[in-house]
N, C-alpha and C positions, 0 to 999 in steps of 0.2 A: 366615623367613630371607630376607635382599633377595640377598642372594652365594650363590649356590648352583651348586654345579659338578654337574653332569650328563652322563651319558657318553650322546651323542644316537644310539650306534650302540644299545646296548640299551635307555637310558631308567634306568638305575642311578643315583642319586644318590648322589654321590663323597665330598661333602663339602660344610657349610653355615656361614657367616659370620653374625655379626650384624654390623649398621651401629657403629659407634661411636658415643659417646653425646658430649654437645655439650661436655663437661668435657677429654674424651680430644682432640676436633678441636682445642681450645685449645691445649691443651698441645703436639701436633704441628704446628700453624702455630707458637707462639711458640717452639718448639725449632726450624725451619728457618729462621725471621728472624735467632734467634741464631747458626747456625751460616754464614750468609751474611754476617750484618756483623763478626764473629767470630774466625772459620776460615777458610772455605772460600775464600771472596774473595781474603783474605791469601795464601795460597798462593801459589807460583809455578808457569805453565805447565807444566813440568819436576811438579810433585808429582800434578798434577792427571791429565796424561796415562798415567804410573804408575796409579792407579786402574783410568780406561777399560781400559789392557795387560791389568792382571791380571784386569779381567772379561771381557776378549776371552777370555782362555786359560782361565779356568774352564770357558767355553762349550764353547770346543773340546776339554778333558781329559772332559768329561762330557756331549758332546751326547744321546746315547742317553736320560741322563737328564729332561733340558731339553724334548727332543723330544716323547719317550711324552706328559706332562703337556699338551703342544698338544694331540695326537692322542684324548687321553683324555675334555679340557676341550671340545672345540671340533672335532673329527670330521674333521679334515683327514688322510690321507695320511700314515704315517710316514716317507716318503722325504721327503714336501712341508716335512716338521717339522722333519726335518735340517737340508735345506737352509735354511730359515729361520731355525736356530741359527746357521747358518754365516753367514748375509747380516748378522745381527745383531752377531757376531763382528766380522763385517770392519768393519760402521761404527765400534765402537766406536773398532779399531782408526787407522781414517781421520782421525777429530778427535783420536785423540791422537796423530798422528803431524803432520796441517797445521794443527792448531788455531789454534796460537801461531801460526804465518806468516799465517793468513787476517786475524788482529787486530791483525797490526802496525800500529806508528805510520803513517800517510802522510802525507807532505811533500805541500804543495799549495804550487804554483806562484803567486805572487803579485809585486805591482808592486815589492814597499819592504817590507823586516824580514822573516819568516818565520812561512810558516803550517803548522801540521799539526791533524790529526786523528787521535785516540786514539779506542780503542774499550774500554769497561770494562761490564761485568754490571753489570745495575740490580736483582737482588734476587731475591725469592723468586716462583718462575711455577709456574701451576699448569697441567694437563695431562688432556684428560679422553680416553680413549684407547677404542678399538673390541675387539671378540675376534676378527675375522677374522687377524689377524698380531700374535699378544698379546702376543712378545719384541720384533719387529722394528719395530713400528711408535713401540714405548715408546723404543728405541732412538734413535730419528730425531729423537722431541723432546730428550732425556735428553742423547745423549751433545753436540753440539753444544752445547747449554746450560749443562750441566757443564764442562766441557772453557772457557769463559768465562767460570767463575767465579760464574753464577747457581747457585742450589737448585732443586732441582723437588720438586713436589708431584705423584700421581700419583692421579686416577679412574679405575681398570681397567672394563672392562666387567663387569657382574653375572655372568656366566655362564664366566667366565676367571678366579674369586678365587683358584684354586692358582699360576698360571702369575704373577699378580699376584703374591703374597707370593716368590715363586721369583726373580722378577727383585729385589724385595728385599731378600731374603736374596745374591742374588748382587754386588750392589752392597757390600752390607756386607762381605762375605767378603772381597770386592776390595780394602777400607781405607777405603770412603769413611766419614767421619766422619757421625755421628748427627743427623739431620735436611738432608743432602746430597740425599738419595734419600727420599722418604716416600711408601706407599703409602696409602691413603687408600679404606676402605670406608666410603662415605661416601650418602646417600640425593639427592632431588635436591633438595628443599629446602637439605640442606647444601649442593651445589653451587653454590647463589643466596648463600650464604652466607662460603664462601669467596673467591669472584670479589669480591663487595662488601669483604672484610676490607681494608682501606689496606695494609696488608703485603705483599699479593700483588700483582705489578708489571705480571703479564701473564698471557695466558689461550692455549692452544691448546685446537685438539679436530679428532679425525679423528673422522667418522661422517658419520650419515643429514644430510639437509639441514634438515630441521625441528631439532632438537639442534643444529646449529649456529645456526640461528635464534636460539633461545632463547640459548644461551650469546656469540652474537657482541652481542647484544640487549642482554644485561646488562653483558658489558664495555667496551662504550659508554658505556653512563649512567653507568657507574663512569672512564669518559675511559682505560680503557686501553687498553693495544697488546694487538690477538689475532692470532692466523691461522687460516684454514679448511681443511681438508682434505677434502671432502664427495664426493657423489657424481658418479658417472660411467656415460656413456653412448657409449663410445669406439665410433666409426664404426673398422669393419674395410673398407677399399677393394680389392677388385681389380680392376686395371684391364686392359684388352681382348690386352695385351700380356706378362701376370706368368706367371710358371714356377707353373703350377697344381697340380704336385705340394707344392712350397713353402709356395704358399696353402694349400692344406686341411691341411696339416701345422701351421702355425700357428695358424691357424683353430681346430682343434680343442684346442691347447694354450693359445691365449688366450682359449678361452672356458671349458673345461675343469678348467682350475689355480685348485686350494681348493673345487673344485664349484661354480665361476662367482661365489663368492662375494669379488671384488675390486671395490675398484671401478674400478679399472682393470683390468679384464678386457675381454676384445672381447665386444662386446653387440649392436652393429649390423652385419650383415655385407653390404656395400653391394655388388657384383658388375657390371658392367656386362655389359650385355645376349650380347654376341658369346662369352662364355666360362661363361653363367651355368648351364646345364644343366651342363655340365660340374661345376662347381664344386660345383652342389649335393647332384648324385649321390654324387661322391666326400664330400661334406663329411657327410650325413646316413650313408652307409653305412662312414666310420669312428668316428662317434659310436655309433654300433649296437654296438658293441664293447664299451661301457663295460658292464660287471658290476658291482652292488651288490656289498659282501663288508666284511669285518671291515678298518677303515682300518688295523689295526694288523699285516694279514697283506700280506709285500710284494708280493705277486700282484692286488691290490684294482686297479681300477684305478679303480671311482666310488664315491667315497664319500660317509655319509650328509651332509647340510645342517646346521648347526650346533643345532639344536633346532627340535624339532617344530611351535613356536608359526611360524618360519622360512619351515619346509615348507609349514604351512597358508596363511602370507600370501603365499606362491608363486603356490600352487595358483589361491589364489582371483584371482590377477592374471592368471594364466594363462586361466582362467573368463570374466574380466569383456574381456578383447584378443577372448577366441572370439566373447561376446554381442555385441564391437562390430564385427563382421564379419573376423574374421584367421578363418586357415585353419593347421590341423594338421598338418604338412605330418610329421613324426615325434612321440611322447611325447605329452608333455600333462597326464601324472599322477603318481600316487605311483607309486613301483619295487615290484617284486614282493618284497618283500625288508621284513622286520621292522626299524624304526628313521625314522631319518629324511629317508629316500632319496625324489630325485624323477628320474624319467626323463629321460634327456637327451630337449630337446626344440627342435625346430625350429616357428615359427610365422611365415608370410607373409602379406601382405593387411595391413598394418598402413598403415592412412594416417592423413592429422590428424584426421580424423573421428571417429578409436579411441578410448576414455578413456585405454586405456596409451601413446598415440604419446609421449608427453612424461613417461614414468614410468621408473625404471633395476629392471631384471632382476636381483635376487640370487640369483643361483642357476644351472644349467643349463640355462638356455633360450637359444636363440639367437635374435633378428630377421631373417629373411631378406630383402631387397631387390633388386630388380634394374632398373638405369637403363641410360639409353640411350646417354651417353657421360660423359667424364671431369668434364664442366662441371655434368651431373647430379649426378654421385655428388659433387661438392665440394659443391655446394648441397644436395642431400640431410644429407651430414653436417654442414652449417654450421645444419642447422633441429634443432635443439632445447638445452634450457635447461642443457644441461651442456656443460662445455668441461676436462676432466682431460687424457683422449690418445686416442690415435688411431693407426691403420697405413694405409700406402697399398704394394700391393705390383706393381712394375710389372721387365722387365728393362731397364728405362730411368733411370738411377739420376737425372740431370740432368731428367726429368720428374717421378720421383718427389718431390725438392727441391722444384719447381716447383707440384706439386699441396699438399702438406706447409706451402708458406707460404701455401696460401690457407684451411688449416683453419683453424677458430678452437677452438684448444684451448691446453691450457698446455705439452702435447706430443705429439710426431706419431715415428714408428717408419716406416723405410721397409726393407720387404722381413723386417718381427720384428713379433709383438708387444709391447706395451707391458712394459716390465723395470725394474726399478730397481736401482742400484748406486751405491757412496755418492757416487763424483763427479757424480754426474749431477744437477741439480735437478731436485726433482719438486714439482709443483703446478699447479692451475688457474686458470680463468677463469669468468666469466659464473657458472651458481650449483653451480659445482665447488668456488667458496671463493676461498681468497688465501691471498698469503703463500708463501716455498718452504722444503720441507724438500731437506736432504742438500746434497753440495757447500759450495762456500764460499757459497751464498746462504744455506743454513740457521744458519748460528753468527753472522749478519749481523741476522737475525731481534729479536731481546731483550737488544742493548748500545744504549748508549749513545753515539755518536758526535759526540763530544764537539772543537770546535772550539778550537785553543791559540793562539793572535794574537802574534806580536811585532813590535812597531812600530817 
């Protein structure tokens, strides 16, 4: 079975998919093309936004439900799960309330006669999607896209096929018509297969950066529009000057939230020299705190990694940073605790001589750092191959600004960790990916903008 849902706190197998066979993919691409040049297109703004509403409100009549299935599928936090129903909620909400105003016509200013720009959905796009945020992330591509009149296609991660069919079935429940929304248990040869079919217009994918390799690879040769959403090694800065109760308070929440497994979570925590003891004391002695325990009981406060295969390629990165000279500075291994649990873990000594200096941490571990002054820590966090986000925390807001425009990331947090909410665009740089989700940049992503001349 390729889809298999496994509970990583016991190791219980929940529930098993088989792939679809090549007769059934058929028939699901050629039901979303028709329901694109068809239905859904035709539609009016007005009908479209109605759908997204009434999947908002399902979410929110039944999060409890929605939620368990994260928590069960995928090991996160049931408080984490809620609120993930609820972030998922509000986007839906968001594009259907600015959709239509983000794709109005615009008038372009011209010498003689009148010009505009319209924007129209070019068809049917496919989506291959992660399990660390298995409603919310589906969300980001879905609703913006929907919401303009495209279809989407949808490859969940292997290990999320409940929470997959869940947002399915929620789609549907909402009124979207039959091939609007299509989930897709699919292998990865089909996914070579799909992205080539002419029907399909466009391609996203959040995940690892090899996976986007591969899929940004193929919709190339195939001449279409993708986006990347990949990973991240967000530099955490404090500077000589930051409310240091603040900092480790974040600190430990931006590395912390989903068990480090974002990839915009704080991964580098850059410290400048004058405040670093400090920071590190308090930062390792409220990570100490964290207790292994059942994600579904609300007292957990670390829960396990989303599957053991997860845990092992953790561990062993953890292993090969130690071989290359880092220091242990807390953790380091498996939790004492049955499941998929890794120790929070602090490791310093990391310079570019490391095999991991240039590798992203999914999971619990943190990178400690400590430079000499502000001009360090920018240059510190401008050396390496991902550019997603970043924090810089100082009580200096007009420097924090100051420091913030010299990172090179796709975004920078002054005084918070990295968050997301639907105004906000979120996306990177260098090999974080491309392309933005959320805000009015994400439903700008796969139309057509299309040029109207009159002379």
């Amino acid at each position: 079975m390729a889809y298999q849902s496994t509970n990583p706190y016991d190791g219980k197998i929940l529930a098993s998919f088989d792939e679809c066979d090549g007769a059934t993919l058929e028939q699901k691409i050629a039901a979303a093309d028709v329901c694109f040049k068809q239905v859904w297109s035709r539609k009016p703004f007005a009908e479209r936004a109605d759908v997204l509403s009434r999947a908002a409100a399902i979410l929110r009549e039944r999060t409890d439900e929605f939620a368990r299935l994260v928590t069960l599928e995928m090991g996160k936090l049931i408080a984490q799960s809620r609120a993930e129903v609820e972030l998922t909620a509000a986007v839906l909400d968001y594009y259907a309330e600015h959709g239509e105003n983000f794709l109005a016509p615009e008038k372009l200013p011209t010498r003689s006669g009148e010009a505009l720009v319209e924007s129209s959905p070019i068809g049917v796009l496919f989506g291959v999607e992660p399990w660390n945020f298995p409603y919310y992330q589906v969300a980001r591509f879905a609703a913006p896209n929907l919401m303009a009149g495209n279809v989407v296609m949808v490859k969940h991660a292997s290990n999320v096929p409940q929470c997959a069919l869940a947002y399915e079935r929620l789609m549907q429940e909402a009124g979207a018509p039959s091939g609007a929304y299509t989930n897709l248990f699919i292998s990865k040869d089909q996914v070579a297969q799909v992205i080539d079919d002419p029907r399909v217009r466009g391609v996203a994918l959040t995940g690892s950066e090899a996976a986007g390799a591969i899929v940004a690879g193929r919709a190339g040769h195939n001449l279409k529009k993708s986006t990347m959403e990949l990973g991240g090694s967000d530099a955490f800065i404090v500077l000589d000057d930051a409310n240091l109760d603040d900092a480790v308070k974040y600190a430990v929440a931006g590395r912390m939230r989903n068990s480090g497994q974002a990839c915009t979570a704080s991964k580098r925590f850059i410290v400048v020299e004058a405040v670093a003891d400090a920071f590190l004391t308090a930062f390792t002695t409220a990570l100490g705190e964290f207790k292994a325990g059942d994600p579904l009981d609300e007292a957990t406060k670390l829960a396990p990694l989303s599957s053991t295969a997860a845990l092992e390629k953790l561990l062993d990165q953890v292993q090969r940073a130690v071989d290359g000279g880092a220091l242990t500075l807390m953790g380091g291994g498996r939790a004492d605790h049955p499941g998929a649990f890794m120790q929070p873990t602090v490791l310093s000594g990391i310079d570019r001589r490391n095999p991991t200096y240039n590798e992203e941490f999914f999971g619990p571990v943190a990178l400690f750092f400590r430079v000499r002054d502000e001009a360090a820590a920018i240059a510190l966090a401008n050396d390496s191959p991902f550019g997603l986000g970043g924090s810089v925390f100082t009580r200096d807001i007009e420097r924090g600004k100051r420091v913030a425009s010299q990172i090179e990331t796709g975004m920078v947090f002054i005084n918070r960790p990295a968050m997301s909410s639907p105004e906000l665009p979120f996306g990177g740089i260098k090999r974080s990916g491309y392309g933005r989700e959320l805000s009015a940049a994400g439903i700008q992503e796969f139309v057509n903008k299309k040029l109207i001349r009159v002379a």
